[in-house]
N, CA, C and O atoms as a GROMACS GRO file, in nm:
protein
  576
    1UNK      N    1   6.316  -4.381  -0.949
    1UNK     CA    2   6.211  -4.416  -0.856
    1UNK      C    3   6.091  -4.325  -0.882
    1UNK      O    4   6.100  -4.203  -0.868
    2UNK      N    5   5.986  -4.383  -0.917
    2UNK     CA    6   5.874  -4.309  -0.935
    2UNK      C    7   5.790  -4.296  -0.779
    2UNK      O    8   5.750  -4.397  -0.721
    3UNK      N    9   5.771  -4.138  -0.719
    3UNK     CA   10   5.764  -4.111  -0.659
    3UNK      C   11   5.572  -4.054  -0.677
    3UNK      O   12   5.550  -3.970  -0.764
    4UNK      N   13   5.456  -4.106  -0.595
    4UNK     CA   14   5.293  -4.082  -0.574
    4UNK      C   15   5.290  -4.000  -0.476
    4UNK      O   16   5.335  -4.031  -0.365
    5UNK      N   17   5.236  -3.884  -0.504
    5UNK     CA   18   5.153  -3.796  -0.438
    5UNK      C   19   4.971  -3.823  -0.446
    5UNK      O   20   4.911  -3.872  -0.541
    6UNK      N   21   4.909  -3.774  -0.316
    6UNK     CA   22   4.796  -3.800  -0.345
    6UNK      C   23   4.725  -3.611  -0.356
    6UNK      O   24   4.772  -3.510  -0.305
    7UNK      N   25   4.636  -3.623  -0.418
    7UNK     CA   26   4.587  -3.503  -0.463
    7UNK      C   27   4.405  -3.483  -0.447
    7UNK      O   28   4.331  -3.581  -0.458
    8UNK      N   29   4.350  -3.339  -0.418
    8UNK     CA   30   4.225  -3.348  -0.408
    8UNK      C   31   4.205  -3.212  -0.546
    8UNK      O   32   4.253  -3.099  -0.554
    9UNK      N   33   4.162  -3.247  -0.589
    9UNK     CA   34   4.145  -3.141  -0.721
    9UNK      C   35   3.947  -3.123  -0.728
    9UNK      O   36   3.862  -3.203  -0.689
   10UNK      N   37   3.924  -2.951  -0.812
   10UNK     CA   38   3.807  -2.925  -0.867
   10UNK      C   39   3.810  -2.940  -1.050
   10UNK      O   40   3.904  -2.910  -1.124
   11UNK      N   41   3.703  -2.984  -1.082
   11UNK     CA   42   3.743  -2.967  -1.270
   11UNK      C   43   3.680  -2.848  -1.302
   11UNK      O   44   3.575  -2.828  -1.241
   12UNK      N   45   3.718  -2.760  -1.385
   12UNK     CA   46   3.690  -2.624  -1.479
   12UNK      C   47   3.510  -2.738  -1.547
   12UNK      O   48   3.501  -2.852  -1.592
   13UNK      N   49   3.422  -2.651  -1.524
   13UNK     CA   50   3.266  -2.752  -1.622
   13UNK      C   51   3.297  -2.741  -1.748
   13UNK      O   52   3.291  -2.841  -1.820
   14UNK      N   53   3.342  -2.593  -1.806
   14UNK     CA   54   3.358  -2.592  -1.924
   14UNK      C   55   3.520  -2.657  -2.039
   14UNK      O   56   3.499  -2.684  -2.157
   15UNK      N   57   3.628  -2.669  -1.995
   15UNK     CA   58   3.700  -2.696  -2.056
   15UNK      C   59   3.800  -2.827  -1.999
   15UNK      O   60   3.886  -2.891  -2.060
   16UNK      N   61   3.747  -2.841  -1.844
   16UNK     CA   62   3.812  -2.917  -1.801
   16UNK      C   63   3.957  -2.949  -1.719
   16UNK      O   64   4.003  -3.053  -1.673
   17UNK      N   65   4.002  -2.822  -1.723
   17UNK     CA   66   4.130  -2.808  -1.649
   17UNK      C   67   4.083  -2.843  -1.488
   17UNK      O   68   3.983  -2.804  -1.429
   18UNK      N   69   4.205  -2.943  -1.432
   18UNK     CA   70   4.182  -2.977  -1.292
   18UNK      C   71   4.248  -2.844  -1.261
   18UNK      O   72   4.316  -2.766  -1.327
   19UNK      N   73   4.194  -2.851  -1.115
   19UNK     CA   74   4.235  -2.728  -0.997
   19UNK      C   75   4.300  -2.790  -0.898
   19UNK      O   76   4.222  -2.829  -0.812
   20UNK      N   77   4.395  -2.812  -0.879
   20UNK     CA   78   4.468  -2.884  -0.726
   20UNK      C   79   4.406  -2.820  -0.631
   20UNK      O   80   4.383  -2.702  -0.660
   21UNK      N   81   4.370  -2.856  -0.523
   21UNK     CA   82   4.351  -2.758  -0.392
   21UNK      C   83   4.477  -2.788  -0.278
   21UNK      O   84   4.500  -2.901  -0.234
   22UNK      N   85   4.519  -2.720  -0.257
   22UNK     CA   86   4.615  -2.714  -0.183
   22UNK      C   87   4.608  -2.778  -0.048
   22UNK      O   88   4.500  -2.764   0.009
   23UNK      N   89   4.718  -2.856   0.026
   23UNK     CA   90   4.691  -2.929   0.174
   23UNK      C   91   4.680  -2.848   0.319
   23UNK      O   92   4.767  -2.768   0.353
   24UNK      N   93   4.577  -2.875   0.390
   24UNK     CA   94   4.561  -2.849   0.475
   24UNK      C   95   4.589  -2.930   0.622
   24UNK      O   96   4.535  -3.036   0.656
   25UNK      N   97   4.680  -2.858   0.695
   25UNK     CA   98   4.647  -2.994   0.792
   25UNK      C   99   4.721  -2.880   0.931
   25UNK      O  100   4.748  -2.760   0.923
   26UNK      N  101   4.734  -2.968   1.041
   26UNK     CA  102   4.688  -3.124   1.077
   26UNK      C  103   4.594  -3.142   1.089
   26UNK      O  104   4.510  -3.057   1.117
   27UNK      N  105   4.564  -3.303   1.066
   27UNK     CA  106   4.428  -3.347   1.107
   27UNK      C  107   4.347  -3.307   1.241
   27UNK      O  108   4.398  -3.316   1.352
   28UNK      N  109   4.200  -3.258   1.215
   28UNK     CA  110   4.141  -3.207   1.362
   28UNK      C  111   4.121  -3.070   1.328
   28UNK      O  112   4.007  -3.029   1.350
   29UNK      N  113   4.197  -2.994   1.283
   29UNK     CA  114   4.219  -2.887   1.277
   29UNK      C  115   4.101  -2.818   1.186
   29UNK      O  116   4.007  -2.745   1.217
   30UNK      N  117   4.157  -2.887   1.025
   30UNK     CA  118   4.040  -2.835   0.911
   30UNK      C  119   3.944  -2.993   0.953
   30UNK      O  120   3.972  -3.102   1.004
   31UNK      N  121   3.817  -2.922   0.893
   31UNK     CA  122   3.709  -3.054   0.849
   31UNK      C  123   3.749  -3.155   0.725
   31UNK      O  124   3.684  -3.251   0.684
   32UNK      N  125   3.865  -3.107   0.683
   32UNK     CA  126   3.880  -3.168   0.495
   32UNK      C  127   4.070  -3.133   0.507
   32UNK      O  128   4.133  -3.037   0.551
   33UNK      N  129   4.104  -3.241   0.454
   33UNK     CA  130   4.301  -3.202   0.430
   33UNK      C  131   4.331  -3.111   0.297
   33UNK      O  132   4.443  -3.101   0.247
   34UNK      N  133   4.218  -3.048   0.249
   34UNK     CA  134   4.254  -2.959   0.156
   34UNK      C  135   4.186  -2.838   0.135
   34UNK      O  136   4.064  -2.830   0.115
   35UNK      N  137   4.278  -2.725   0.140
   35UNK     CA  138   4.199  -2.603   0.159
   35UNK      C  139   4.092  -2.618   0.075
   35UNK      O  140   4.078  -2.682  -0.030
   36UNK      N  141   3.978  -2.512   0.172
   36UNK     CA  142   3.849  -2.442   0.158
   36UNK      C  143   3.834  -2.322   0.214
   36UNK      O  144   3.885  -2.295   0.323
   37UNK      N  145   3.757  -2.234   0.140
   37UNK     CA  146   3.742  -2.103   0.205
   37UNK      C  147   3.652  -2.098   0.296
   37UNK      O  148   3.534  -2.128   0.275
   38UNK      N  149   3.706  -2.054   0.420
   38UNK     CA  150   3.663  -2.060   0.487
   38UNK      C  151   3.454  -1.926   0.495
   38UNK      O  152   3.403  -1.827   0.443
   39UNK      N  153   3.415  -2.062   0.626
   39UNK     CA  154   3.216  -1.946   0.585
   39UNK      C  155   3.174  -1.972   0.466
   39UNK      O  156   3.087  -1.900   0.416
   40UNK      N  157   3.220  -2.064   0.408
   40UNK     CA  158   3.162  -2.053   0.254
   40UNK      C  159   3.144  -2.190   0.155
   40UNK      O  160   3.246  -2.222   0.094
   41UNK      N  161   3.040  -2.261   0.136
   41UNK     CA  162   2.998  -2.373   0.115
   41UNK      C  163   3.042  -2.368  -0.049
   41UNK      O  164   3.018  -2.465  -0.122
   42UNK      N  165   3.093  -2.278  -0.085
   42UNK     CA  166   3.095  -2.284  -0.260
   42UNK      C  167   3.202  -2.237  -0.309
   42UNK      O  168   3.194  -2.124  -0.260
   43UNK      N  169   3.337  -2.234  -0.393
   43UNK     CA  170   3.439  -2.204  -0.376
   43UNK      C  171   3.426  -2.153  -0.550
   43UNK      O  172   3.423  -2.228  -0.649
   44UNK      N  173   3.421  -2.031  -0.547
   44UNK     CA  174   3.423  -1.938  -0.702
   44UNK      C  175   3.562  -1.938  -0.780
   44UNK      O  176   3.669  -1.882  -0.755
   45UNK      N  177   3.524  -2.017  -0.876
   45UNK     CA  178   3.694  -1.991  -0.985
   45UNK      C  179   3.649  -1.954  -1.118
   45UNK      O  180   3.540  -1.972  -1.171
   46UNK      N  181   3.755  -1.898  -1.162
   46UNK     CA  182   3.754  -1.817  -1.274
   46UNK      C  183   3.952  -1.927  -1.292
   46UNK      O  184   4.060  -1.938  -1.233
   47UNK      N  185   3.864  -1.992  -1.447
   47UNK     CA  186   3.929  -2.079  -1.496
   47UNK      C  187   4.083  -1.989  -1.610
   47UNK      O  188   4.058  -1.928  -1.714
   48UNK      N  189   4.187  -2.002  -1.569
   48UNK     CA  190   4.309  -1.929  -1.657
   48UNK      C  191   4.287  -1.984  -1.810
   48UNK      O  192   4.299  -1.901  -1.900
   49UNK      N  193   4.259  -2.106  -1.841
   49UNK     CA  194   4.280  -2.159  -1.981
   49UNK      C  195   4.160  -2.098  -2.039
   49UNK      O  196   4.175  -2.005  -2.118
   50UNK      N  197   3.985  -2.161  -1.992
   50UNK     CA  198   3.897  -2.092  -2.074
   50UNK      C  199   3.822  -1.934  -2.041
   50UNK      O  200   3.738  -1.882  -2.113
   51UNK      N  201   3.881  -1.871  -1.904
   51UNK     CA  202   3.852  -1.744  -1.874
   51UNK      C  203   3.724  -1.755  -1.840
   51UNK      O  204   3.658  -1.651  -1.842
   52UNK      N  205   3.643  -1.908  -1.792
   52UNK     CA  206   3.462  -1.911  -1.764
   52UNK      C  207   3.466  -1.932  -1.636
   52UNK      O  208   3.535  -2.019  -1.583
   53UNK      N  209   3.375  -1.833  -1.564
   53UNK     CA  210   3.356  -1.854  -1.376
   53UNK      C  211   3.298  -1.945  -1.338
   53UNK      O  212   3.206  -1.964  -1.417
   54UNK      N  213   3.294  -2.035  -1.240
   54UNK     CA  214   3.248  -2.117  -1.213
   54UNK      C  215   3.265  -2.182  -1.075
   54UNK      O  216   3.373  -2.224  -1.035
   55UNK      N  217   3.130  -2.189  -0.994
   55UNK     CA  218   3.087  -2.222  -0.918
   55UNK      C  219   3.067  -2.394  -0.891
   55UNK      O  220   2.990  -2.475  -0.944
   56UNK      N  221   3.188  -2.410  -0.770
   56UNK     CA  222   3.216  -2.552  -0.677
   56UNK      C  223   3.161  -2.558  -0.526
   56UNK      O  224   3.158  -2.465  -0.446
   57UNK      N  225   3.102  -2.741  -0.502
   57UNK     CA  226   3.123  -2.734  -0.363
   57UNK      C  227   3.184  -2.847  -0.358
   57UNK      O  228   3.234  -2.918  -0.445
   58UNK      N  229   3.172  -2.859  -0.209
   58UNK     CA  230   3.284  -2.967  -0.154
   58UNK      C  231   3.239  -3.087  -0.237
   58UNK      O  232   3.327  -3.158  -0.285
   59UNK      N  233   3.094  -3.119  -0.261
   59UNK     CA  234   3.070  -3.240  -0.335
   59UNK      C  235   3.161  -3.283  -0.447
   59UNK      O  236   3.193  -3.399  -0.475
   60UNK      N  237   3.206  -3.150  -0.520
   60UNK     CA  238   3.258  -3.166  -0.678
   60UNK      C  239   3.398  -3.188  -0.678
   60UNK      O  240   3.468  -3.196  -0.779
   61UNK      N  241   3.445  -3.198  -0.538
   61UNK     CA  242   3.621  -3.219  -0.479
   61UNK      C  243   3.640  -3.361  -0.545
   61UNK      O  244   3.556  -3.445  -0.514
   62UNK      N  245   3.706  -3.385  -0.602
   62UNK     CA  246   3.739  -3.518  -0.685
   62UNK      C  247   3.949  -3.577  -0.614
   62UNK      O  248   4.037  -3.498  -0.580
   63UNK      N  249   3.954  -3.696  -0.617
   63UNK     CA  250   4.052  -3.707  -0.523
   63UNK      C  251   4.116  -3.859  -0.652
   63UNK      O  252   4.057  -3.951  -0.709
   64UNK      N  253   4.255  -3.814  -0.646
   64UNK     CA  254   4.360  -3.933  -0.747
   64UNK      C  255   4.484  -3.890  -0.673
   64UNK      O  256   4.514  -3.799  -0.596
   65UNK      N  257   4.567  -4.029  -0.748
   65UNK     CA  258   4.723  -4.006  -0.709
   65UNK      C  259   4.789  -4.010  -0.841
   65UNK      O  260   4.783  -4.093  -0.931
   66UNK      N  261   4.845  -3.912  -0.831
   66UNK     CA  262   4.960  -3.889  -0.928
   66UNK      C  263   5.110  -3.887  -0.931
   66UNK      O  264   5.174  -3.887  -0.826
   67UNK      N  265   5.160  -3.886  -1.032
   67UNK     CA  266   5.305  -3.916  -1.014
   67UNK      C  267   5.364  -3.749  -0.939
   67UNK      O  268   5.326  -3.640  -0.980
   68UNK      N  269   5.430  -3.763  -0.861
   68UNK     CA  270   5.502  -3.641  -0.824
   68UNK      C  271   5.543  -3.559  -0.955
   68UNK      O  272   5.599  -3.619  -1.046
   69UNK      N  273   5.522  -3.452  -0.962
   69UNK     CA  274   5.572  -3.340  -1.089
   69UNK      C  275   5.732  -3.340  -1.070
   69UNK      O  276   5.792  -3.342  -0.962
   70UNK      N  277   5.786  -3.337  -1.194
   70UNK     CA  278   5.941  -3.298  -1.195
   70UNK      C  279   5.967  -3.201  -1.097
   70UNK      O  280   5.882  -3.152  -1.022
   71UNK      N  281   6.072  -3.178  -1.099
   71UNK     CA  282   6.102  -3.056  -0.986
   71UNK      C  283   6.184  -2.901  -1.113
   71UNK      O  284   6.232  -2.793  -1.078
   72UNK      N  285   6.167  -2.960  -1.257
   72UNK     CA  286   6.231  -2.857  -1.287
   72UNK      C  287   6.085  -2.800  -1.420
   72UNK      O  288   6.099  -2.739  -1.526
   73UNK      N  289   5.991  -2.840  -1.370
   73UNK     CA  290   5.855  -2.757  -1.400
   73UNK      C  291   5.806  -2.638  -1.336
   73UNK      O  292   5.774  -2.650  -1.218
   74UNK      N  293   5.795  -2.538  -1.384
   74UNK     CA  294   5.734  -2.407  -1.333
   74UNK      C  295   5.613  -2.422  -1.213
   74UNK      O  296   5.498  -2.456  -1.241
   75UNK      N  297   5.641  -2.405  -1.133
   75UNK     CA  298   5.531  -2.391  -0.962
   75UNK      C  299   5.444  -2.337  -1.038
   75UNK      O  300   5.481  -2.261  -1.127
   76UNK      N  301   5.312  -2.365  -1.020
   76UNK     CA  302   5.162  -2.338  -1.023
   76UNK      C  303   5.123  -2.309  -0.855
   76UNK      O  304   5.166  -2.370  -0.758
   77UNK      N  305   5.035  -2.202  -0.859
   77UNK     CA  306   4.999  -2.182  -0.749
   77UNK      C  307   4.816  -2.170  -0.755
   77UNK      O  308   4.746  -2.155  -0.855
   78UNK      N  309   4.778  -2.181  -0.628
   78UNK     CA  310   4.610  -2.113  -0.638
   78UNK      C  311   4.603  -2.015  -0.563
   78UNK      O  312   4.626  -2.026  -0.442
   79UNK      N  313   4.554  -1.843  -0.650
   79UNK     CA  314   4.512  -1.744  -0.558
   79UNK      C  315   4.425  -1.762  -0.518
   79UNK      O  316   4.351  -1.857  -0.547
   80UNK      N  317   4.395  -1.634  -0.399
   80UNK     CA  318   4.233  -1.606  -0.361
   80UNK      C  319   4.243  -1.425  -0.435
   80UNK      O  320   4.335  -1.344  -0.434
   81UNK      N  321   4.105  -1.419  -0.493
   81UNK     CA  322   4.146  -1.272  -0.561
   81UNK      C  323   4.001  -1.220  -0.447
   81UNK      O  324   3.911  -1.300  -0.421
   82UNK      N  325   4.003  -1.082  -0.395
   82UNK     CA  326   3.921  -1.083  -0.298
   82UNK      C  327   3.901  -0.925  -0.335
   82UNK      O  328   3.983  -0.834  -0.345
   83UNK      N  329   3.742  -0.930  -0.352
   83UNK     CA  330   3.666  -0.779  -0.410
   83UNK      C  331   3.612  -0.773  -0.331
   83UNK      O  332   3.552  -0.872  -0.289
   84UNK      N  333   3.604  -0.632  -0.261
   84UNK     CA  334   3.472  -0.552  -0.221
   84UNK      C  335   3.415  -0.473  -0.311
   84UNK      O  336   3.474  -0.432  -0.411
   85UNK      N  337   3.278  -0.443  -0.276
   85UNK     CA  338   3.172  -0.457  -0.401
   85UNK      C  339   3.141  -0.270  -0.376
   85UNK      O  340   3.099  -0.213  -0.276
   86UNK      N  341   3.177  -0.220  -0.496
   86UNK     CA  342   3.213  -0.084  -0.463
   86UNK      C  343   3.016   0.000  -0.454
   86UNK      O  344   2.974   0.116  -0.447
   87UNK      N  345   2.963  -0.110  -0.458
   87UNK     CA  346   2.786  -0.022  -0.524
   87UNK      C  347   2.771   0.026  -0.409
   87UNK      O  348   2.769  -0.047  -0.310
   88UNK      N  349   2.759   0.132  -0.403
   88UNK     CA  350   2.651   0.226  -0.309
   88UNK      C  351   2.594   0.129  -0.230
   88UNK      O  352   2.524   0.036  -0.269
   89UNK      N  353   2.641   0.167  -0.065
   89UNK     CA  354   2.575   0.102   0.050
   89UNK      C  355   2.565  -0.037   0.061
   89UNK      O  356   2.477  -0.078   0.137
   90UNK      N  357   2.656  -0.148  -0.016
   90UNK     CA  358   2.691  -0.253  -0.050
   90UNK      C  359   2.770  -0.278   0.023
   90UNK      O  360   2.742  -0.314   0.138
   91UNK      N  361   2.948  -0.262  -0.040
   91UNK     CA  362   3.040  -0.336   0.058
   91UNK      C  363   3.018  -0.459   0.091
   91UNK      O  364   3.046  -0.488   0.207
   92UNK      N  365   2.974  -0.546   0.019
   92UNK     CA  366   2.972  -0.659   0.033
   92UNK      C  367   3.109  -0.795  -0.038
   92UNK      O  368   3.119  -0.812  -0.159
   93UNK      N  369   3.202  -0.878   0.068
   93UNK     CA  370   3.306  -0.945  -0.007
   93UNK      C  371   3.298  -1.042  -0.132
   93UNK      O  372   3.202  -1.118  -0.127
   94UNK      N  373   3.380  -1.055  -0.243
   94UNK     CA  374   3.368  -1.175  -0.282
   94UNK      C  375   3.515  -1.212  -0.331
   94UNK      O  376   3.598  -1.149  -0.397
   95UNK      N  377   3.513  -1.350  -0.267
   95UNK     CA  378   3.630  -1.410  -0.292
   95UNK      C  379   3.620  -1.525  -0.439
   95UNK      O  380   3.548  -1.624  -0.454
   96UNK      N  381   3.745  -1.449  -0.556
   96UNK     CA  382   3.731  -1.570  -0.656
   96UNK      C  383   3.886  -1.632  -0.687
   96UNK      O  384   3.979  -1.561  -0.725
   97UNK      N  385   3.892  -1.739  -0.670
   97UNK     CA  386   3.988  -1.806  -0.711
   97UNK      C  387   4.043  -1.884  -0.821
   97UNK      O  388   3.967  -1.964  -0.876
   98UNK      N  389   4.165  -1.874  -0.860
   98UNK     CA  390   4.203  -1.913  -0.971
   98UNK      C  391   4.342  -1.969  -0.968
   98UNK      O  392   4.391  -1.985  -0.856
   99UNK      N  393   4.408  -2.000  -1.066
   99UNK     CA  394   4.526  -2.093  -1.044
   99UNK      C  395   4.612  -1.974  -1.147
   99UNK      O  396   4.564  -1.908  -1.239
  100UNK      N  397   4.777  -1.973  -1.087
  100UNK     CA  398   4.868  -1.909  -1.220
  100UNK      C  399   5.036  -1.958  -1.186
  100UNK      O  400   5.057  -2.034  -1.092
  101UNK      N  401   5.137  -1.913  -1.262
  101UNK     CA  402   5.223  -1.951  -1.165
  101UNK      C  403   5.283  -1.842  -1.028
  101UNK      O  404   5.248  -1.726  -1.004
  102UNK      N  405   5.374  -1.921  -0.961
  102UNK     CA  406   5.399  -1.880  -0.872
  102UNK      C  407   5.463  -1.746  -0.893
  102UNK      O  408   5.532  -1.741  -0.995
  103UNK      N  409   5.458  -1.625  -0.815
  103UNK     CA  410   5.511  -1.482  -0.854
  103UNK      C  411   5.463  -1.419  -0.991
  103UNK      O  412   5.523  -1.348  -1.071
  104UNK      N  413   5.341  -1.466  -0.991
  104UNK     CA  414   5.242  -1.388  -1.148
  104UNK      C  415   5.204  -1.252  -1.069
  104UNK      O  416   5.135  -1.248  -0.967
  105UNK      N  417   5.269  -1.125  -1.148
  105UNK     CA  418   5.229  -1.002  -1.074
  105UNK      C  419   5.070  -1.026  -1.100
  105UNK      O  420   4.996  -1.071  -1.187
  106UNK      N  421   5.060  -0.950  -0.923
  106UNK     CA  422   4.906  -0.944  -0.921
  106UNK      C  423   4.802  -0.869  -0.974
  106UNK      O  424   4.684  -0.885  -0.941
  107UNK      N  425   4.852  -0.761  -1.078
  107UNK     CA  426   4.773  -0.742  -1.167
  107UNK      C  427   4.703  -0.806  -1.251
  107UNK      O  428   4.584  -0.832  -1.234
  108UNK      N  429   4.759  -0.832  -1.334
  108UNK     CA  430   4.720  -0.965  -1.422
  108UNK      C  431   4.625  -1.030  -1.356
  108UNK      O  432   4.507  -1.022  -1.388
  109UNK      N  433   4.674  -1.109  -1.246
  109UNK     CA  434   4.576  -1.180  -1.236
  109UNK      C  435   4.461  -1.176  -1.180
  109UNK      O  436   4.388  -1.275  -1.193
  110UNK      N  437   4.401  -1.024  -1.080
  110UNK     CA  438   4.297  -0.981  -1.064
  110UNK      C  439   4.273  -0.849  -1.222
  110UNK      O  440   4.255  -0.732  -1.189
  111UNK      N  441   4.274  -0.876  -1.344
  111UNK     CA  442   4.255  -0.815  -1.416
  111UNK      C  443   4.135  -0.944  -1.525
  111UNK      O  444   4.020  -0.937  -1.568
  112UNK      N  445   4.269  -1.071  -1.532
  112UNK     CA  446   4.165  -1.175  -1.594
  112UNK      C  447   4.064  -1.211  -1.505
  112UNK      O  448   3.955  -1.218  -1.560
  113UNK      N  449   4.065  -1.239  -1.371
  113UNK     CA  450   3.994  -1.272  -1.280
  113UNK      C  451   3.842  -1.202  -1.320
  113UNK      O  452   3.735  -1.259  -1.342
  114UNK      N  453   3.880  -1.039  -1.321
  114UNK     CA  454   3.744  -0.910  -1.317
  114UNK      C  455   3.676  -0.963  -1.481
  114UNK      O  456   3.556  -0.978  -1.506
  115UNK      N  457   3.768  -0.980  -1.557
  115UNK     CA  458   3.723  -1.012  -1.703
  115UNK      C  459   3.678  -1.168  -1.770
  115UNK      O  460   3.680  -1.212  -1.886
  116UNK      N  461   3.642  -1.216  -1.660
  116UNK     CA  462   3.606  -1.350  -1.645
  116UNK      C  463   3.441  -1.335  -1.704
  116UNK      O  464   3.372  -1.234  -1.690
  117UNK      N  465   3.391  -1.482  -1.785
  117UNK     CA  466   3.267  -1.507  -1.793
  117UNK      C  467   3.230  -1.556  -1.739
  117UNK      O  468   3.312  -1.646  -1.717
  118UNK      N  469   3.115  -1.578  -1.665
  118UNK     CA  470   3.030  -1.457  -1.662
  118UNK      C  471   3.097  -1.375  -1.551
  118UNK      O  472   3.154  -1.441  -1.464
  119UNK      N  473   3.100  -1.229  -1.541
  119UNK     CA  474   3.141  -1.126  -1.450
  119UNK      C  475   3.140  -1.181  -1.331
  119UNK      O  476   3.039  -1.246  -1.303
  120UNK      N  477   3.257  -1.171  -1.222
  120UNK     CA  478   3.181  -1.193  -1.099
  120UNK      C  479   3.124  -1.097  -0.977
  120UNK      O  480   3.193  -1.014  -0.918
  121UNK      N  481   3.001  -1.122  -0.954
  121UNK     CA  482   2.919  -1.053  -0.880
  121UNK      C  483   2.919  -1.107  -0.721
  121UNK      O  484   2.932  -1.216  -0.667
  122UNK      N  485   2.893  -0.953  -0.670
  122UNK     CA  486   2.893  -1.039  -0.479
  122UNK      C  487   2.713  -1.085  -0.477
  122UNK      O  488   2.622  -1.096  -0.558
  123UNK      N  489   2.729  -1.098  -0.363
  123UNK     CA  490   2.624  -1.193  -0.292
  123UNK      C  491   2.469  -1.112  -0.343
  123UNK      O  492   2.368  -1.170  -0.382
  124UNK      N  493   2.488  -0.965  -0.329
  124UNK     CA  494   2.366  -0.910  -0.392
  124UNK      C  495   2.339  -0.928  -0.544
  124UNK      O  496   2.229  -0.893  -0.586
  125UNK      N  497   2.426  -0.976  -0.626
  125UNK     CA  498   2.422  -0.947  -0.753
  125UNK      C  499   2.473  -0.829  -0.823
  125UNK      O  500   2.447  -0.801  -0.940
  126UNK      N  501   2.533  -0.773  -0.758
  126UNK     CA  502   2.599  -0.650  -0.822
  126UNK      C  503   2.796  -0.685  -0.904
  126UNK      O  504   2.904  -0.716  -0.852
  127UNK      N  505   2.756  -0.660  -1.030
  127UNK     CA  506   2.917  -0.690  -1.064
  127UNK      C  507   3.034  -0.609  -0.993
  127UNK      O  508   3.029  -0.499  -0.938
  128UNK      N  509   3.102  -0.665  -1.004
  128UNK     CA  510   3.206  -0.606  -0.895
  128UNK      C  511   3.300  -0.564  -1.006
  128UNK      O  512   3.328  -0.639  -1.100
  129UNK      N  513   3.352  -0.430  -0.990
  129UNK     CA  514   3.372  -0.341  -1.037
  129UNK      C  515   3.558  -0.290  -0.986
  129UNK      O  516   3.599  -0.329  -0.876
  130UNK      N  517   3.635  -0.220  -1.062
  130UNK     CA  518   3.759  -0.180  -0.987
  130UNK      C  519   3.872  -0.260  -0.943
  130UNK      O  520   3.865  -0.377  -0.980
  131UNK      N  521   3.946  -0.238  -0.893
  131UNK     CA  522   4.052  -0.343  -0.828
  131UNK      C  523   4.022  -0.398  -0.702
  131UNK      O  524   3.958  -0.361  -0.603
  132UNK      N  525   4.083  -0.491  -0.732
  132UNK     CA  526   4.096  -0.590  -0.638
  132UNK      C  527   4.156  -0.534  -0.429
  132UNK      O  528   4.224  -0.446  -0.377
  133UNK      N  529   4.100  -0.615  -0.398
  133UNK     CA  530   4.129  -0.555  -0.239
  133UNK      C  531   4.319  -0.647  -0.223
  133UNK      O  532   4.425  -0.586  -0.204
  134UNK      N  533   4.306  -0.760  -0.236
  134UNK     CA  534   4.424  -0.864  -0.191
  134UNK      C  535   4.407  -0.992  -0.282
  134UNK      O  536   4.316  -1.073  -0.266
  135UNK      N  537   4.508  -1.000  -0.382
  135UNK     CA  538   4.555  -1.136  -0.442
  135UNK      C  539   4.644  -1.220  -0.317
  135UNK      O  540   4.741  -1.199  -0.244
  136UNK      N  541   4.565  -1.305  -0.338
  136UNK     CA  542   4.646  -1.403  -0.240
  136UNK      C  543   4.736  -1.526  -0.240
  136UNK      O  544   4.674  -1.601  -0.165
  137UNK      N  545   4.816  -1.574  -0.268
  137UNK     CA  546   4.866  -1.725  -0.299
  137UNK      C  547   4.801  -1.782  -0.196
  137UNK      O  548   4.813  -1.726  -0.088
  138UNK      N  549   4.719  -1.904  -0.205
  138UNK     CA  550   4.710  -2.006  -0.118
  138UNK      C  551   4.788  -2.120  -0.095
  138UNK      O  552   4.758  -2.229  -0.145
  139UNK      N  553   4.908  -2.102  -0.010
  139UNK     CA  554   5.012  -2.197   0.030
  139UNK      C  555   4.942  -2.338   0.078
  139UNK      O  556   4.845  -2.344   0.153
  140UNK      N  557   5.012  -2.454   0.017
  140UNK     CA  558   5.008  -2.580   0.097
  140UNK      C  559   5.048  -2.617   0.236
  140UNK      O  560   5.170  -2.630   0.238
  141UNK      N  561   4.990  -2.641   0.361
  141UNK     CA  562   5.039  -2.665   0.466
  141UNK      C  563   5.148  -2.785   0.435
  141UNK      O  564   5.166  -2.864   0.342
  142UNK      N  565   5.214  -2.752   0.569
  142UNK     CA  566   5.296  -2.949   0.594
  142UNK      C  567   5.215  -3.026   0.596
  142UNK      O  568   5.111  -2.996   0.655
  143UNK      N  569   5.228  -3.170   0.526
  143UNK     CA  570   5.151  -3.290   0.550
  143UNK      C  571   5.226  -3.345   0.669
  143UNK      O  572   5.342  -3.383   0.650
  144UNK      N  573   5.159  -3.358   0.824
  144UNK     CA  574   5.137  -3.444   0.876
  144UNK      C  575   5.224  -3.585   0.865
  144UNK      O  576   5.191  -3.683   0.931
   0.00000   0.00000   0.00000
């Protein structure tokens, strides 16, 4: 029995890898059934395959159904990798997200994250520098 999931995904500009975004619900609750960071009209990823940063909004949310994944394929997850911006009198957050699998020590992945093209910088423009504050998995809610 071939089993459809429906899915809301971002595409990588440069190489093309989809981004699943993970479900949000119940309805009422979020504005959209698939996570978004919250305060924030633009959702920053730093792509695992081509390592290029890149800047999404809700416009670029693209939506298909796909066949349900095997169940004996390796879990993919989406972090949130979350910097404070160490410059002098700054302290300013930035959240960048990326996809790896599930239980990828979080080094790694706020290490490729920091070594991403182009660098990512907070809101002043200052590259953000040092480790990471909190790698996060972003879990799928229950669907409703």
């Amino acid at each position: 029995m071939n089993l459809w999931q429906r899915v809301y995904f971002l595409t990588c500009p440069t190489c093309g890898e989809q981004i699943v975004l993970p479900y949000r619900t119940p309805e009422g609750i979020y504005p959209h059934p698939y996570y978004w960071p919250k305060g924030t009209e633009q959702l920053v990823f730093a792509c695992r395959d081509c390592g290029r940063l890149s800047e999404h909004s809700r416009l670029k949310v693209g939506f298909r159904a796909v066949q349900a994944p095997a169940l004996d394929l390796p879990p993919n997850a989406l972090y949130c990798v979350e910097f404070v911006c160490a410059r002098e009198n700054c302290g300013l957050l930035l959240s960048v997200h990326t996809t790896d699998d599930i239980g990828k020590k979080h080094d790694e992945i706020w290490t490729r994250v920091a070594n991403s093209v182009p660098k990512p910088k907070c809101a002043a423009g200052h590259v953000v520098q040092g480790h990471a504050n909190a790698v996060e998995p972003i879990e799928a809610e229950e669907q409703a």
